[in-house]
MIDOSE-1310 file (N, C-alpha, C; in nm, 2 decimals, decimal comma, always signed):
residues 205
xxxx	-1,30/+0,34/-3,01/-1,35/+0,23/-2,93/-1,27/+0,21/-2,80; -1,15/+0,20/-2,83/-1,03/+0,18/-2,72/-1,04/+0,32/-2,63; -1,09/+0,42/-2,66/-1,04/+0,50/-2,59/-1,19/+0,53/-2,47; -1,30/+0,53/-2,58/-1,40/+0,47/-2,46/-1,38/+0,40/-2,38
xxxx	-1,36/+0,27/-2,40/-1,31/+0,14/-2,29/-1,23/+0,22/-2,16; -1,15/+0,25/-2,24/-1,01/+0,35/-2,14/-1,08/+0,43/-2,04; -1,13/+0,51/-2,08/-1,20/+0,64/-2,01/-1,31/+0,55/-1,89; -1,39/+0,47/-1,96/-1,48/+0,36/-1,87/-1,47/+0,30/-1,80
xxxx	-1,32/+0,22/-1,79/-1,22/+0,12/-1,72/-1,24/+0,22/-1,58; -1,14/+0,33/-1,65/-1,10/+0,45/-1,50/-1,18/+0,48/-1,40; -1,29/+0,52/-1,46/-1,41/+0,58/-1,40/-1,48/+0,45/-1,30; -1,46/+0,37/-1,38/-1,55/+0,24/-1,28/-1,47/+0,23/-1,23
xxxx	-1,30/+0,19/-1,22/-1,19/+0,16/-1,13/-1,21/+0,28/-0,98; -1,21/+0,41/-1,03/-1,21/+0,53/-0,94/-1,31/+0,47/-0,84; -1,39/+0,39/-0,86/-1,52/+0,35/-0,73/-1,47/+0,25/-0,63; -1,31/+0,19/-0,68/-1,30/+0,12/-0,62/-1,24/+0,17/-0,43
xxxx	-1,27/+0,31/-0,39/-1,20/+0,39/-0,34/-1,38/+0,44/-0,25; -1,38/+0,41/-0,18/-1,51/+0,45/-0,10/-1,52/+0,59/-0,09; -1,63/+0,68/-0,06/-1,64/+0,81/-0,08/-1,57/+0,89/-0,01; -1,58/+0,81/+0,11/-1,45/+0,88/+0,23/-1,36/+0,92/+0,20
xxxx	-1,32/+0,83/+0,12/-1,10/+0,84/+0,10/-1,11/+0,94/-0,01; -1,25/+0,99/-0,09/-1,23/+1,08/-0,20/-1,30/+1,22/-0,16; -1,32/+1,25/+0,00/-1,39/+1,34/+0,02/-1,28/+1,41/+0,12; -1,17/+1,31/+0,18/-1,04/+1,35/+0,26/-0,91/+1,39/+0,23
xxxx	-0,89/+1,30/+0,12/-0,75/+1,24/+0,03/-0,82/+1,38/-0,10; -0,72/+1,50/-0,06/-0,71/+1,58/-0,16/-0,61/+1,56/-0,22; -0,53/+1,46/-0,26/-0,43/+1,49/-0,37/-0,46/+1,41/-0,48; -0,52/+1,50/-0,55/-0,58/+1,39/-0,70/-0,46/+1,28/-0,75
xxxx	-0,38/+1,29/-0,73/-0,25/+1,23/-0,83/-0,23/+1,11/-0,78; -0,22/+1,13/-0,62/-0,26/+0,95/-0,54/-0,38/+0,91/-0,61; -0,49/+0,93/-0,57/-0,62/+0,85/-0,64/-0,56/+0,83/-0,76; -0,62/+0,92/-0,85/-0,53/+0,85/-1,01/-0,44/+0,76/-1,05
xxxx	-0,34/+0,74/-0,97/-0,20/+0,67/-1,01/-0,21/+0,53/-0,94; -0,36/+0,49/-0,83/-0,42/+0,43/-0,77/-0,52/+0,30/-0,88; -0,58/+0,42/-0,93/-0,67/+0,41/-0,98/-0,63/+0,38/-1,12; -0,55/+0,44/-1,14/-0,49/+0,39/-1,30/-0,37/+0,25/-1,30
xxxx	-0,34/+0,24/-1,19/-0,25/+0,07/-1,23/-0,33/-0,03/-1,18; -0,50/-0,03/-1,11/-0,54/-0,16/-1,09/-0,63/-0,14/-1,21; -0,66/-0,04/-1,30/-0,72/-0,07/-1,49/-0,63/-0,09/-1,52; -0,47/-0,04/-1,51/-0,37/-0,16/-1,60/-0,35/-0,28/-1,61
xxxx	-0,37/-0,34/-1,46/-0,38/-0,47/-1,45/-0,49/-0,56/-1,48; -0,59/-0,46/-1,51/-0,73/-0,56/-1,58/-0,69/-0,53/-1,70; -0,64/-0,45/-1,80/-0,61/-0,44/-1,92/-0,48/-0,51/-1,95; -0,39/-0,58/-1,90/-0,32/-0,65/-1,91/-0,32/-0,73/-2,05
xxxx	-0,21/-0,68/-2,18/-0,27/-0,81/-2,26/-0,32/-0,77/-2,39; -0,37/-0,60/-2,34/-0,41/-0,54/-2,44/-0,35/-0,40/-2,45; -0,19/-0,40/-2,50/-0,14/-0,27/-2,54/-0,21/-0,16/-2,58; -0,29/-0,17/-2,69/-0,38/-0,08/-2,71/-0,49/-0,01/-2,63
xxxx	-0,55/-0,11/-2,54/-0,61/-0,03/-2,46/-0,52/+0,03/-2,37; -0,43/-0,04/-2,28/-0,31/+0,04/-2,20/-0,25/+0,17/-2,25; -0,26/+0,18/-2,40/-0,19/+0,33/-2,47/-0,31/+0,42/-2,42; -0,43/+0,37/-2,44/-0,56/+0,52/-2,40/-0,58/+0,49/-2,27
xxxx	-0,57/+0,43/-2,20/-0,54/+0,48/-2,04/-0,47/+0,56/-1,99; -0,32/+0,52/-2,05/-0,24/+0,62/-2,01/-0,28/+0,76/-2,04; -0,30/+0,77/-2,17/-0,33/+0,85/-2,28/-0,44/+0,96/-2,17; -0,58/+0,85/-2,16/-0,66/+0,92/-2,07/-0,64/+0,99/-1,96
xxxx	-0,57/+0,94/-1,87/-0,48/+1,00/-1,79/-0,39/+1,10/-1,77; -0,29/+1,11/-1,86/-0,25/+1,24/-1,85/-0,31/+1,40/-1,95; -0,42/+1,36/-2,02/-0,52/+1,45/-2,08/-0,53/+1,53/-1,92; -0,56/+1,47/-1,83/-0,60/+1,54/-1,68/-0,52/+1,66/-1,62
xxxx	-0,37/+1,59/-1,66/-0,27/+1,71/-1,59/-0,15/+1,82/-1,74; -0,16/+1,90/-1,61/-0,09/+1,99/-1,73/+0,08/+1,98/-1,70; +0,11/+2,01/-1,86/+0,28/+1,99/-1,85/+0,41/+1,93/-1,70; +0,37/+2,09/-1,62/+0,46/+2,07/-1,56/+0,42/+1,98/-1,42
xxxx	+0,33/+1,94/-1,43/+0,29/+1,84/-1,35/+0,29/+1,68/-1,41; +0,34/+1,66/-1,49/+0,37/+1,55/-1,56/+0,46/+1,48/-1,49; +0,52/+1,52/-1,48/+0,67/+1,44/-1,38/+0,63/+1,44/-1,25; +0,58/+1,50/-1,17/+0,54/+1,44/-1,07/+0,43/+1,31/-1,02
xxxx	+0,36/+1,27/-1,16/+0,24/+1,22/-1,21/+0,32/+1,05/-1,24; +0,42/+1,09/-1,34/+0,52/+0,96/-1,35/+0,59/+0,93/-1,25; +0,66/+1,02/-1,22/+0,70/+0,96/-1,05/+0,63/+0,86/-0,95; +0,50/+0,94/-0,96/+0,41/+0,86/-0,85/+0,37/+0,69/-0,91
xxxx	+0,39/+0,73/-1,06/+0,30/+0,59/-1,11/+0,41/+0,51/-1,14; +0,57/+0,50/-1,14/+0,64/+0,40/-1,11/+0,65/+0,34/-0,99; +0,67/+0,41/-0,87/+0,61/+0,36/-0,73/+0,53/+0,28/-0,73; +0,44/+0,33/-0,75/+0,27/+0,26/-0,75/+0,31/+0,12/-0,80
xxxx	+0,33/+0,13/-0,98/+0,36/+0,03/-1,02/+0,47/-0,09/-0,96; +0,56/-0,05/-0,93/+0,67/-0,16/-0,82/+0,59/-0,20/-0,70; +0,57/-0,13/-0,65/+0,43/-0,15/-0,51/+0,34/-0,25/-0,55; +0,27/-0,23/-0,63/+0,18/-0,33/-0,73/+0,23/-0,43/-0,74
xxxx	+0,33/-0,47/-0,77/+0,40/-0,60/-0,84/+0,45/-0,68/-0,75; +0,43/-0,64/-0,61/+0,48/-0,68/-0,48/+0,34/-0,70/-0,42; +0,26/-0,68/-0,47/+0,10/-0,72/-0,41/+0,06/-0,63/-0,29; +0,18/-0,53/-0,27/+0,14/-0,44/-0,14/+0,05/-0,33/-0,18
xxxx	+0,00/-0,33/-0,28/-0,09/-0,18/-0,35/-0,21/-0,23/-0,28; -0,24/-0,36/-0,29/-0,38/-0,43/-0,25/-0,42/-0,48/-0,09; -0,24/-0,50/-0,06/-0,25/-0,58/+0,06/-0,25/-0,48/+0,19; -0,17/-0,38/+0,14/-0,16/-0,27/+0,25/-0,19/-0,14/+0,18
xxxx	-0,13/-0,07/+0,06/-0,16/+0,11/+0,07/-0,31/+0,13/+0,05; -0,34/+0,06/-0,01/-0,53/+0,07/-0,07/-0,57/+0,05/+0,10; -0,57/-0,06/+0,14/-0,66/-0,09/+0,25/-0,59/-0,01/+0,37; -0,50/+0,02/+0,39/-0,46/+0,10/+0,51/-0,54/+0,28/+0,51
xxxx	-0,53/+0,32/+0,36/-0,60/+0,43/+0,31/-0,71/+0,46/+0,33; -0,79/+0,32/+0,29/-0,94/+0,35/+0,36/-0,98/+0,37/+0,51; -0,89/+0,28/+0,57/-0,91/+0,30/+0,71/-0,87/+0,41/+0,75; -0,76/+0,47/+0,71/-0,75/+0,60/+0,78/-0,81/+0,69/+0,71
xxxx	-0,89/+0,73/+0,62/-0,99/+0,79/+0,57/-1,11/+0,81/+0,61; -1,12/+0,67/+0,70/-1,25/+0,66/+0,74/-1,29/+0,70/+0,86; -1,15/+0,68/+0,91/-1,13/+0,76/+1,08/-1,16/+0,88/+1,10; -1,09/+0,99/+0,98/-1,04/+1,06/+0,99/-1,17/+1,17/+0,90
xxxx	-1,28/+1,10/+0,81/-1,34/+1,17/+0,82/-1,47/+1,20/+0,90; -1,55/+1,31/+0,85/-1,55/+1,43/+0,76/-1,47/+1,54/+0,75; -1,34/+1,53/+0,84/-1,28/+1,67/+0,86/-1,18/+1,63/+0,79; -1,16/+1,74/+0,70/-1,04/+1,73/+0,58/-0,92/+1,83/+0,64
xxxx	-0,83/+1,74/+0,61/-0,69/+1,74/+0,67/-0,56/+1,80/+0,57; -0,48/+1,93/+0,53/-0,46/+1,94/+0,47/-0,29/+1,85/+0,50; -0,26/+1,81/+0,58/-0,16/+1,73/+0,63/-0,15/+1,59/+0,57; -0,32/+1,56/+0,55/-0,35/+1,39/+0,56/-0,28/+1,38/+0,41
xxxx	-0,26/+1,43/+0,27/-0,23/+1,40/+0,15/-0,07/+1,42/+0,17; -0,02/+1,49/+0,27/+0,12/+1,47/+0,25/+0,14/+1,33/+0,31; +0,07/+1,33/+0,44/+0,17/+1,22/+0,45/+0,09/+1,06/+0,40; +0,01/+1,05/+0,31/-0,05/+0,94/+0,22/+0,06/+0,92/+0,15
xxxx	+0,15/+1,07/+0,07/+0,26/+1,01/-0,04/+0,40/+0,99/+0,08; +0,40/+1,03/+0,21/+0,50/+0,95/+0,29/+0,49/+0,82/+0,33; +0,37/+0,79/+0,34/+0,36/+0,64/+0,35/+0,38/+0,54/+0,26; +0,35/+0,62/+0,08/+0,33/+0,55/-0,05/+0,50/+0,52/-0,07
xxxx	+0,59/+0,63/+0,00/+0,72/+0,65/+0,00/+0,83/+0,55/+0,08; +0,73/+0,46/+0,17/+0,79/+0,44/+0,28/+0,78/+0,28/+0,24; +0,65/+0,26/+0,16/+0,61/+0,09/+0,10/+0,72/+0,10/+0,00; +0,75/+0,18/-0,03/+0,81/+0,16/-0,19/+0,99/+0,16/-0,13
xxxx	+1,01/+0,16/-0,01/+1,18/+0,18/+0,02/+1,16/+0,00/+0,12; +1,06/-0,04/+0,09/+1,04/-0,15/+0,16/+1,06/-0,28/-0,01; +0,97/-0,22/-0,10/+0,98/-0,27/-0,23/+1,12/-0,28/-0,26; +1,23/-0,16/-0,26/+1,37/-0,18/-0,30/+1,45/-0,23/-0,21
xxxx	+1,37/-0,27/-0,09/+1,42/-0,31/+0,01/+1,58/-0,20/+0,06; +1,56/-0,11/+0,07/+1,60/+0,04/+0,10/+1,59/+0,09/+0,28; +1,49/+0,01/+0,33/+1,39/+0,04/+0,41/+1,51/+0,00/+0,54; +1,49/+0,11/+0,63/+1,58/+0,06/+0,74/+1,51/+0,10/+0,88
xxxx	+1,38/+0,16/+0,83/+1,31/+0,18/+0,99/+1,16/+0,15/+0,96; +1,19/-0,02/+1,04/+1,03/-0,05/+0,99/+0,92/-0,06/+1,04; +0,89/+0,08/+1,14/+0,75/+0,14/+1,18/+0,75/+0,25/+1,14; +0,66/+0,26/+1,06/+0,61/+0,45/+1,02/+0,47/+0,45/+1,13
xxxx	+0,53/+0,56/+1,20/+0,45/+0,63/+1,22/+0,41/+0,80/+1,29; +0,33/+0,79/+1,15/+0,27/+0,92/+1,13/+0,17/+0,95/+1,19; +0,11/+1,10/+1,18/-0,06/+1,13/+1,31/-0,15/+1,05/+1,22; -0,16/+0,97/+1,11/-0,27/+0,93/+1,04/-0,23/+0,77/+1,00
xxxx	-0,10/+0,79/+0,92/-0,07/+0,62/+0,93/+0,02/+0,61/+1,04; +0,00/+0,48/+1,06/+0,05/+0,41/+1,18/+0,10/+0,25/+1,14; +0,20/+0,18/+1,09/+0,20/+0,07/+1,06/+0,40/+0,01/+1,08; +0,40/-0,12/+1,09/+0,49/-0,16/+1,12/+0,56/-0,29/+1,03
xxxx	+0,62/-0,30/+0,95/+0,65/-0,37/+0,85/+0,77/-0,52/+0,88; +0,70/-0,66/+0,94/+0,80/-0,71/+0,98/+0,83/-0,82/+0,89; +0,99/-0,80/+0,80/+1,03/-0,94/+0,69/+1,05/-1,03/+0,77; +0,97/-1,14/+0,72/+1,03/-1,27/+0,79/+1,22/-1,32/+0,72
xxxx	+1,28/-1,33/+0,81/+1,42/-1,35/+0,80/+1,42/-1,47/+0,69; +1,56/-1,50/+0,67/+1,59/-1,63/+0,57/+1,59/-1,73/+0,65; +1,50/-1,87/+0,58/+1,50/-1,97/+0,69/+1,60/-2,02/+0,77; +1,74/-1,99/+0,72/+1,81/-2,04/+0,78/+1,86/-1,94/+0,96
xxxx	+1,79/-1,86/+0,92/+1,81/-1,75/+1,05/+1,70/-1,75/+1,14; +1,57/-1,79/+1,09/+1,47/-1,81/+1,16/+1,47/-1,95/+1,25; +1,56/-2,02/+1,16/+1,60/-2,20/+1,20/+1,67/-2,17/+1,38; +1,77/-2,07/+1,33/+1,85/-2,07/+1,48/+1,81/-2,00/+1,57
xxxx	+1,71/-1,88/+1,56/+1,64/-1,82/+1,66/+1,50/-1,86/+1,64; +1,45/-1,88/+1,57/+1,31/-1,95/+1,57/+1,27/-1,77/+1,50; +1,17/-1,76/+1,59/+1,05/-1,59/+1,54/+1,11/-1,53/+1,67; +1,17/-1,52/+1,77/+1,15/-1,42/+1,82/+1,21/-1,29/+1,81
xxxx	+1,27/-1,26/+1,73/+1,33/-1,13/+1,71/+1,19/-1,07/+1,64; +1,11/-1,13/+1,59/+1,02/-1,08/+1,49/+0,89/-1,09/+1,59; +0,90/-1,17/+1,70/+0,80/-1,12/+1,81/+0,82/-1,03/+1,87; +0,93/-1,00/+1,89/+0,97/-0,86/+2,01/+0,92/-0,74/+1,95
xxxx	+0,97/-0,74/+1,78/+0,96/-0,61/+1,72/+0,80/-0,63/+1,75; +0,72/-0,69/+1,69/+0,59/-0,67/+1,71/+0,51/-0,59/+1,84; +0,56/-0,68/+1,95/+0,52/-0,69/+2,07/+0,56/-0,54/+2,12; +0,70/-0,51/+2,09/+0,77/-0,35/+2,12/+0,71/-0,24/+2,07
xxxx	+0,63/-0,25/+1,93/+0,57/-0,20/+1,83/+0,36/-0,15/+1,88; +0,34/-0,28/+1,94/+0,20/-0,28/+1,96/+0,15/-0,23/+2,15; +0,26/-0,30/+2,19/+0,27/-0,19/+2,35/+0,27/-0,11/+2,36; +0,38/-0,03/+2,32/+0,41/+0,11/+2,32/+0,33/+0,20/+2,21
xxxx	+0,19/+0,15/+2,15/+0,08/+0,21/+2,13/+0,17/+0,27/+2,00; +0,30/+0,24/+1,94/+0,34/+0,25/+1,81/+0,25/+0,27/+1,67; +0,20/+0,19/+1,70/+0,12/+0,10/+1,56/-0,02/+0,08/+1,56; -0,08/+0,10/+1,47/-0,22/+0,06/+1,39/-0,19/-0,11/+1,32
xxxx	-0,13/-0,14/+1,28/-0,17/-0,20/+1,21/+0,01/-0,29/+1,15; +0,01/-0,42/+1,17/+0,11/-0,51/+1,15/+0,09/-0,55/+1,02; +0,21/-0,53/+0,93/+0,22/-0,63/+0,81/+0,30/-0,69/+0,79; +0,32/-0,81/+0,79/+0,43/-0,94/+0,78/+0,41/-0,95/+0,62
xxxx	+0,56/-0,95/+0,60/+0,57/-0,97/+0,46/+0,71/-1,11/+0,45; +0,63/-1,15/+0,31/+0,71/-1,31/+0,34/+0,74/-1,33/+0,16; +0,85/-1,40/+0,14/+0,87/-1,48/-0,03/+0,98/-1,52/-0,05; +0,93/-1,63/-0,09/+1,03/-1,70/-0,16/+0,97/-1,84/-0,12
xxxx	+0,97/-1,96/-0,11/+0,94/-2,11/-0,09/+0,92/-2,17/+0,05; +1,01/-2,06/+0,12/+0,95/-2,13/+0,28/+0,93/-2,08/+0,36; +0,98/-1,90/+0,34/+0,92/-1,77/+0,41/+0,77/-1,75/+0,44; +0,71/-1,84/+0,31/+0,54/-1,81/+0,37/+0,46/-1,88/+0,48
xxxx	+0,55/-1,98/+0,48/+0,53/-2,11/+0,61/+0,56/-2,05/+0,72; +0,70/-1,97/+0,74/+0,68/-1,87/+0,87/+0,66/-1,76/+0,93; +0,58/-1,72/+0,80/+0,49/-1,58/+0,81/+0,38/-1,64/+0,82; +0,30/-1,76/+0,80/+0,18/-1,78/+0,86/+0,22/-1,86/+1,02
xxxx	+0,33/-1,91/+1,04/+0,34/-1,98/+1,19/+0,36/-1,82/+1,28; +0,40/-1,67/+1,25/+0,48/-1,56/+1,29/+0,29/-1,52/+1,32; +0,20/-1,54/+1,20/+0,06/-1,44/+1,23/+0,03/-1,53/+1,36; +0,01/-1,68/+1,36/-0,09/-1,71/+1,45/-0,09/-1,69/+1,60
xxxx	+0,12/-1,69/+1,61/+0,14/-1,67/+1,74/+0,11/-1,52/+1,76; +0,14/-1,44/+1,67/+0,07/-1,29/+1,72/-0,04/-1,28/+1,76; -0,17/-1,38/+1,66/-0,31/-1,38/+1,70/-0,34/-1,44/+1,87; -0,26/-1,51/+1,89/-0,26/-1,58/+2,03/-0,21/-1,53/+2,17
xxxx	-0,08/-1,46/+2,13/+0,00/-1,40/+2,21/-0,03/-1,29/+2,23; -0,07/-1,17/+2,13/-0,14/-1,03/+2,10/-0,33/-1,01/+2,12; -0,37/-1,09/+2,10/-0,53/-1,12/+2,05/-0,53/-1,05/+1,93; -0,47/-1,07/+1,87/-0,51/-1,00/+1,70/-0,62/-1,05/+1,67
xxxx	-0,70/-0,98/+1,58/-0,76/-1,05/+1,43/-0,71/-1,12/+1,34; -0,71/-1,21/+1,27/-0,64/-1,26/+1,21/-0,69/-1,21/+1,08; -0,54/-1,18/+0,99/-0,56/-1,07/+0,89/-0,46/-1,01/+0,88; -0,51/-0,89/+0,86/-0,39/-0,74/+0,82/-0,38/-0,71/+0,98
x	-0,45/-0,68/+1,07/-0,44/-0,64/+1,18/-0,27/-0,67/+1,26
């Protein structure tokens, strides 16, 4: 019973991925590892189902491809836990899938796990160069400082980066990332003046 569920979960989850991103994005192991921690998170709760997901999942790959497969899916899962699987690699993916197709890129799957590599040194906070950009992704990752540093300069060090980032035709796509109790207060005061000062959309843009 569980293992139907399992196999059902995946397959419906896999749709969550528009046809583009699965007609460009040749590296099965991103989709999968994609696709397999947002059914973990609906199965949350229920170990048993979580055992034949997994379970289901690596039935797919052989031996020595196993470690590369866990590799990817601790990433993922730390990424996930930080809300950036949803907030940026899923939605940045489609967009550049969508650009990019119908012409399949044997480049485009390497650098999807450079970018998956680049969220996740952001996650450990590891991260010390915060614009990737690649011929496909293009994004610029700006932490809102500790209040007490934003108190004495206000946002502009975190306007410049932007503004240096979006001029110089750097970047696709701004993500302000904020936590903790008062960081979100000026990661939404940081978006508006970008929307005003930049003409953003207000959003991921």
């Amino acid at each position: 019973m569980k293992k139907n569920m399992a196999e059902a979960l995946l397959t419906y989850v896999s749709h969550i991925l528009p046809p583009t991103v699965k007609a460009v994005l040749t590296d099965e192991t991103v989709l999968d590892a994609i696709s397999f921690m947002v059914s973990h998170n609906i199965a949350k709760g229920d170990p048993y189902l979580i055992y034949e997901l997994r379970k289901a999942l690596e039935t797919k790959y052989s031996e020595d491809k196993l470690k590369d497969l866990y590799s990817l899916l601790d990433k993922i899962h730390e990424i996930y836990e930080q809300n950036l699987l949803i907030r940026l690699v899923i939605p940045e993916t489609i967009q550049v899938c969508t650009k990019v197709y119908p012409k399949i890129s044997a480049d485009l799957s390497k650098e999807a796990r450079e970018f998956i590599d680049y969220v996740h040194e952001l996650v450990k906070g590891t991260l010390t160069e915060p614009v990737f950009r690649g011929k496909y992704f293009r994004t610029v990752v700006v932490r809102v400082a500790k209040p007490e540093k934003v108190l004495m300069r206000e946002l502009e060090p975190h306007l410049n980066l932007i503004k240096h980032a979006v001029k110089r035709d750097l970047v696709n796509t701004v993500c302000i990332v904020a936590a903790g109790p008062y960081k979100p207060y000026w990661a939404r005061k940081l978006t508006k003046k970008n929307c005003r000062n930049l003409r953003f959309e207000s959003g991921r843009r």
